[in-house]
C-alpha positions as CSV (number, residue, x, y, z in Angstrom):
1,X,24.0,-12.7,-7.9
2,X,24.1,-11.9,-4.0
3,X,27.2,-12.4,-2.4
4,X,27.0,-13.8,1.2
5,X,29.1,-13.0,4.0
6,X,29.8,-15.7,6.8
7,X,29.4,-14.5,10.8
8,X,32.1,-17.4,11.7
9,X,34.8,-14.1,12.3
10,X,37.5,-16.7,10.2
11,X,39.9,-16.0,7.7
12,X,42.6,-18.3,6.1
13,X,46.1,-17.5,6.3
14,X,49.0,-20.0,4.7
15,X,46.0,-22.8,4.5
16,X,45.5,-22.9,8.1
17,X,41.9,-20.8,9.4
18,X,42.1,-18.1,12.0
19,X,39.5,-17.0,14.3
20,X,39.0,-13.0,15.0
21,X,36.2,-10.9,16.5
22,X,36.3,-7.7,18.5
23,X,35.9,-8.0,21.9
24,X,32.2,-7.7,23.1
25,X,32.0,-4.2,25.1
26,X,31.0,-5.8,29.0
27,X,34.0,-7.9,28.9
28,X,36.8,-5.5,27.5
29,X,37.8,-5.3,31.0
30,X,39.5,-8.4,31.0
31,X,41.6,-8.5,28.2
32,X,44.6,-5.8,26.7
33,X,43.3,-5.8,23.7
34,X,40.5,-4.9,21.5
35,X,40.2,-8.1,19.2
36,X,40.8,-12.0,20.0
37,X,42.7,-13.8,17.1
38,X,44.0,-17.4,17.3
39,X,44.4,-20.6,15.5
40,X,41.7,-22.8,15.0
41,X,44.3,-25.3,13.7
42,X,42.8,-27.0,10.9
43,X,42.6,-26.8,7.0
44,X,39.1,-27.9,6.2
45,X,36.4,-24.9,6.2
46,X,33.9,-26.9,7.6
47,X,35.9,-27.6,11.0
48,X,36.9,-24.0,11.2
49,X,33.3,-22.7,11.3
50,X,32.4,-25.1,14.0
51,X,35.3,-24.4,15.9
52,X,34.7,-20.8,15.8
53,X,31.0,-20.8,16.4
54,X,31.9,-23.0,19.4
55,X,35.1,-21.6,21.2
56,X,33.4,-18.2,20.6
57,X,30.3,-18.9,22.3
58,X,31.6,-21.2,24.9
59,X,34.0,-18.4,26.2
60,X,32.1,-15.6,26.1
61,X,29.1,-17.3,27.8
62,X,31.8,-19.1,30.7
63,X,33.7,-15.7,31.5
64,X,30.0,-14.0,32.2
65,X,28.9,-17.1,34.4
66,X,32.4,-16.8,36.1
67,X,32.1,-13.3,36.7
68,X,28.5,-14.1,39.0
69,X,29.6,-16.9,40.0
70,X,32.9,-14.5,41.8
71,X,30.2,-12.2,43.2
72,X,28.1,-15.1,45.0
73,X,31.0,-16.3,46.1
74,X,32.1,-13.0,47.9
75,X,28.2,-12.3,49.5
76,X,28.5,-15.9,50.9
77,X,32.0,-15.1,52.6
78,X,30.6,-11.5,53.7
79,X,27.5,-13.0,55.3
80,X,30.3,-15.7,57.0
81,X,28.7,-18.4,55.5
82,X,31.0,-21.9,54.7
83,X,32.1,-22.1,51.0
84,X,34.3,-25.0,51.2
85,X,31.5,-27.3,51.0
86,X,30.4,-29.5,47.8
87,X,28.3,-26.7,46.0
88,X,27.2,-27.2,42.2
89,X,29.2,-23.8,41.5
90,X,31.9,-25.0,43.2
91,X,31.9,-28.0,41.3
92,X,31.4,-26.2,38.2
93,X,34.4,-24.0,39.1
94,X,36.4,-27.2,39.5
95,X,35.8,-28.5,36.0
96,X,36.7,-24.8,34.4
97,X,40.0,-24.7,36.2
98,X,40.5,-28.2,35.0
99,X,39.5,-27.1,31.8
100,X,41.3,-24.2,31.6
101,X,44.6,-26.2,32.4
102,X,43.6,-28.1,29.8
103,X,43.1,-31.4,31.6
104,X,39.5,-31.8,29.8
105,X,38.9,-35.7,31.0
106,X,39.0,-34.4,34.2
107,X,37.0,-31.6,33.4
108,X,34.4,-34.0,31.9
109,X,34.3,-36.1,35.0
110,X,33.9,-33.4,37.2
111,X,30.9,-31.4,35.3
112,X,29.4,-35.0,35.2
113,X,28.8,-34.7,39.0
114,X,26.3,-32.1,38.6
115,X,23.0,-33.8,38.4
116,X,20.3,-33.0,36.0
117,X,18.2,-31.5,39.5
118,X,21.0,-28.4,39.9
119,X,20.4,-25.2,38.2
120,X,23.6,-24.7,36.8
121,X,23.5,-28.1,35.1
122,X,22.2,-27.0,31.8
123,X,25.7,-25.3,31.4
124,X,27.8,-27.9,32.4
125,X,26.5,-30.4,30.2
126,X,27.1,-27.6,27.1
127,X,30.7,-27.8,28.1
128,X,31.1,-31.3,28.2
129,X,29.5,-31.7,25.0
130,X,31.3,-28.9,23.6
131,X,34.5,-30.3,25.1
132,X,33.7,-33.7,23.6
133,X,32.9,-32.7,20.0
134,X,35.7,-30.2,20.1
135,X,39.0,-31.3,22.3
136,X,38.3,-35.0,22.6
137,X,36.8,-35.1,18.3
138,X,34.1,-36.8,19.7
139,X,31.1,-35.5,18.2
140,X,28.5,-38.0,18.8
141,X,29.2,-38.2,22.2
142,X,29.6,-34.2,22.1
143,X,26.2,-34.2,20.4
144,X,24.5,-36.5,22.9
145,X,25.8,-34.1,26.2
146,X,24.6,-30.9,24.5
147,X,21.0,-32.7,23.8
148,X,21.0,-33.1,27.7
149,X,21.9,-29.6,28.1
150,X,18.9,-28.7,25.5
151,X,16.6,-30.7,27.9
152,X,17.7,-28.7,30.7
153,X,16.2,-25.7,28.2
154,X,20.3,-24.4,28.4
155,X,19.4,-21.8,25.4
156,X,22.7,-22.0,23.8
157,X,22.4,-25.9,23.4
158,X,19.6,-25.0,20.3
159,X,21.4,-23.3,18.3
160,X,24.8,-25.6,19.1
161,X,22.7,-28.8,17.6
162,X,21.5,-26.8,14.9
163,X,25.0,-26.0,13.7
164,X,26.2,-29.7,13.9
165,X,23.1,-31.3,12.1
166,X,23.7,-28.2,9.5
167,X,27.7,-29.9,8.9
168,X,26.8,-33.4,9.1
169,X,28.6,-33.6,12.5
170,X,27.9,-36.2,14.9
171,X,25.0,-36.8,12.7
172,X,23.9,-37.1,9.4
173,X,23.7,-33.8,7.8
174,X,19.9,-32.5,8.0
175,X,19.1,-29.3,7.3
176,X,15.2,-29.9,8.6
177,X,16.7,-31.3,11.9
178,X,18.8,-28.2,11.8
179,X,16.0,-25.9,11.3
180,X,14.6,-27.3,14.4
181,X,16.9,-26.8,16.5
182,X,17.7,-23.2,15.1
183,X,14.4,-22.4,15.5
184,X,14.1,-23.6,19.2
185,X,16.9,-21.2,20.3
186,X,15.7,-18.3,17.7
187,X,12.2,-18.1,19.5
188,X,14.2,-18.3,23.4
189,X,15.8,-15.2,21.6
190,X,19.7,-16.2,21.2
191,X,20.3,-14.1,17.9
192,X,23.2,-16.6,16.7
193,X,20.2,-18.9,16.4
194,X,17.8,-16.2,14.7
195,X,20.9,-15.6,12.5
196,X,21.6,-19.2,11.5
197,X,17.7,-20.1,10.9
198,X,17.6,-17.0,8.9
199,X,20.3,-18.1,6.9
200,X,18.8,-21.4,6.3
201,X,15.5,-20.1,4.9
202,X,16.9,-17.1,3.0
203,X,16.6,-19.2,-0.2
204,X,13.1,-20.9,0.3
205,X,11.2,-18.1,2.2
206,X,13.1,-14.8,2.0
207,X,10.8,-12.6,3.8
208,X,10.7,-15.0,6.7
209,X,14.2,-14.4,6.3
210,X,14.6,-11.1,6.9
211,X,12.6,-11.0,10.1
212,X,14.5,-13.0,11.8
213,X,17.7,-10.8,10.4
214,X,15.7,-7.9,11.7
215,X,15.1,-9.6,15.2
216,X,18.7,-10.8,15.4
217,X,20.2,-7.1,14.5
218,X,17.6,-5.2,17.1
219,X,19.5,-7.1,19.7
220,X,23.6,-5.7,18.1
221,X,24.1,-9.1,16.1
222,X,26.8,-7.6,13.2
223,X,25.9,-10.6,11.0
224,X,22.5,-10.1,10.7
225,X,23.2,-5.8,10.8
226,X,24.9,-7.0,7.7
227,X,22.2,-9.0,5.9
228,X,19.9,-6.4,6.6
229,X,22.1,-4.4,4.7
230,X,22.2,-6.8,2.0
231,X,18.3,-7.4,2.0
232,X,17.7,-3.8,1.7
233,X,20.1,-2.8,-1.1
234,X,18.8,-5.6,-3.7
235,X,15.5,-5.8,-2.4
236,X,15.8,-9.3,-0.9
237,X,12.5,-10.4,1.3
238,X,11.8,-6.5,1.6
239,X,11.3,-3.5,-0.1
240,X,15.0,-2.0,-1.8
241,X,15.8,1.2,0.3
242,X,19.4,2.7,0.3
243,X,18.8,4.6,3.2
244,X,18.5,1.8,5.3
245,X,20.7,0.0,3.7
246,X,23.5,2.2,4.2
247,X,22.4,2.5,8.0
248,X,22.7,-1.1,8.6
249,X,26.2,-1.4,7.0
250,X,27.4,1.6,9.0
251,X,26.0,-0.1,12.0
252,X,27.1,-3.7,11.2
253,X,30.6,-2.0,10.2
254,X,30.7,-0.3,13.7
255,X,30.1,-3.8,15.3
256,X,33.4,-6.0,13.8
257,X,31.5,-7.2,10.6
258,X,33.8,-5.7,7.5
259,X,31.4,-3.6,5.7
260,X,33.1,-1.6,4.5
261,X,33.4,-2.0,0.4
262,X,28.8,-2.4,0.5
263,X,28.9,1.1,2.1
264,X,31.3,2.0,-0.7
265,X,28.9,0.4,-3.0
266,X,26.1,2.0,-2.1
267,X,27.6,5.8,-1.7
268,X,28.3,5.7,-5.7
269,X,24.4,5.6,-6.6
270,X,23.5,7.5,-2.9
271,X,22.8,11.5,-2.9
272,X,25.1,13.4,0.1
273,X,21.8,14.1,1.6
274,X,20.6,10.6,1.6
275,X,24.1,9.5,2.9
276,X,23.5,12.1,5.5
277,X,20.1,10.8,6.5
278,X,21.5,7.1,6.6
279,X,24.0,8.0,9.2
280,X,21.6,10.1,11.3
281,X,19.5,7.1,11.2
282,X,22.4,5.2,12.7
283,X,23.5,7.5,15.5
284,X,19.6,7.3,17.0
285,X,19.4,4.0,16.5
286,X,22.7,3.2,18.6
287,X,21.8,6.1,21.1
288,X,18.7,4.3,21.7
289,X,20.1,0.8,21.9
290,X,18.2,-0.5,19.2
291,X,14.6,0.7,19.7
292,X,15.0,3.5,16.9
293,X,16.0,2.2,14.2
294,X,13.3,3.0,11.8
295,X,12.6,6.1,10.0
296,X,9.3,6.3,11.3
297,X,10.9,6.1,14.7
């Protein structure tokens, strides 16, 4: 039997989960270390995942928005243009500091100013249903705020709803409804999305499967480098190769996802020059971010 590796980055210490993931290269800047761990406070497996999946996303994506937001804000005041007016970013930047002080009802009612007609609204609403299901364990009012955000086509919305109808959260738990919505933010390309819709037909249609691995790991998603990996070694909705196997452990391993005893695996039944060949394979694909990555590259 397969054994399958979950992208939530969690591990259980003394009963309670942890969340850990390396910090993504562009935003190493901002922090003193290489790797993000904290608490995710909670016992139950289920909660954990969501948490993680959530909190990861919703920081990652904030901190980027922040850092344009900083840079329209500095061309505004170079071209001496008024920036103490009611602006949706500044509103937006109102909610995050209220946010970030953890105040989130008044984070709430401040993101609920921006109206469905401002750009940056699709966000907002993700944050206030994030905030809802997450800070306020409100998930059916979470879930309603981040289907608002999906109509404003806010990408990371799909794959969000797609994770709570997968847990039964804020909904009944649908795995169709789930597929939907995975699928959704899998073809606006958002790999967490390709990753969880492949995940959620690797039983029923394995080859479909695997390209939406494939798609997900072209683009540096570890999880899906991983079940490439997987796919490859026993055969699993492709063609068994080592080679590539080994190359997409070595890759998923360089990326935060623990790979490390499948690349011992697969070195006891490799030849030196295969292993050799594998890792070649790796270094162009990396050097070419991802557009070499086959051997008939």
């Amino acid at each position: 039997m397969l054994t399958t590796k979950s992208n939530s980055y969690t591990f259980q210490k003394s009963g309670i989960w942890y969340f850990s993931r390396r910090i993504p290269q562009d935003l190493k800047r901002h922090y003193r270390t290489c790797r993000i761990t904290y608490s995710l406070r909670t016992k139950s497996i289920r909660d954990a995942r969501m948490r993680a999946a959530s909190d990861a996303i919703f920081k990652m994506w904030l901190l980027r928005l922040m850092r344009l937001l900083c840079l329209a804000m500095i061309l505004v005041h170079i071209s001496n243009k008024a920036i103490a007016q009611n602006t949706p970013a500044t509103i937006y930047n109102k909610g995050s500091a209220a946010y970030g002080a953890g105040d989130y009802d008044n984070a709430i009612s401040i993101w609920k100013q921006l109206s469905d007609e401002h750009d940056i609204s699709g966000l907002a609403f993700f944050n206030i249903g994030n905030t809802y299901g997450i800070k306020k364990n409100d998930p059916k009012a979470g879930m309603d705020w981040l289907k608002k955000a999906a109509e404003q086509n806010y990408i990371p919305a799909f794959n969000q709803l797609g994770l709570m109808y997968s847990i039964g959260r804020g909904a009944e738990e649908d795995d169709a409804e789930a597929r939907i919505w995975y699928e959704k933010g899998a073809l606006a390309g958002d790999p967490e999305a390709q990753y969880n819709l492949a995940s959620n037909l690797r039983e029923e249609l394995p080859s479909k499967a695997f390209h939406w691995y494939e798609t997900a790991a072209l683009q540096g998603h570890a999880g899906s480098q991983f079940m490439l990996g997987l796919g490859y070694e026993f055969g699993v909705g492709t063609l068994q190769n080592y080679t590539l196997a080994h190359m997409w452990y070595n890759l998923a391993n360089a990326n935060g996802e623990d790979a490390a005893s499948s690349l011992g695996r697969l070195q006891k039944v490799m030849t030196p020059s295969a292993i050799e060949s594998a890792q070649v394979m790796a270094s162009r694909c990396v050097k070419s971010q991802y557009a070499k990555c086959s051997p008939l590259d």
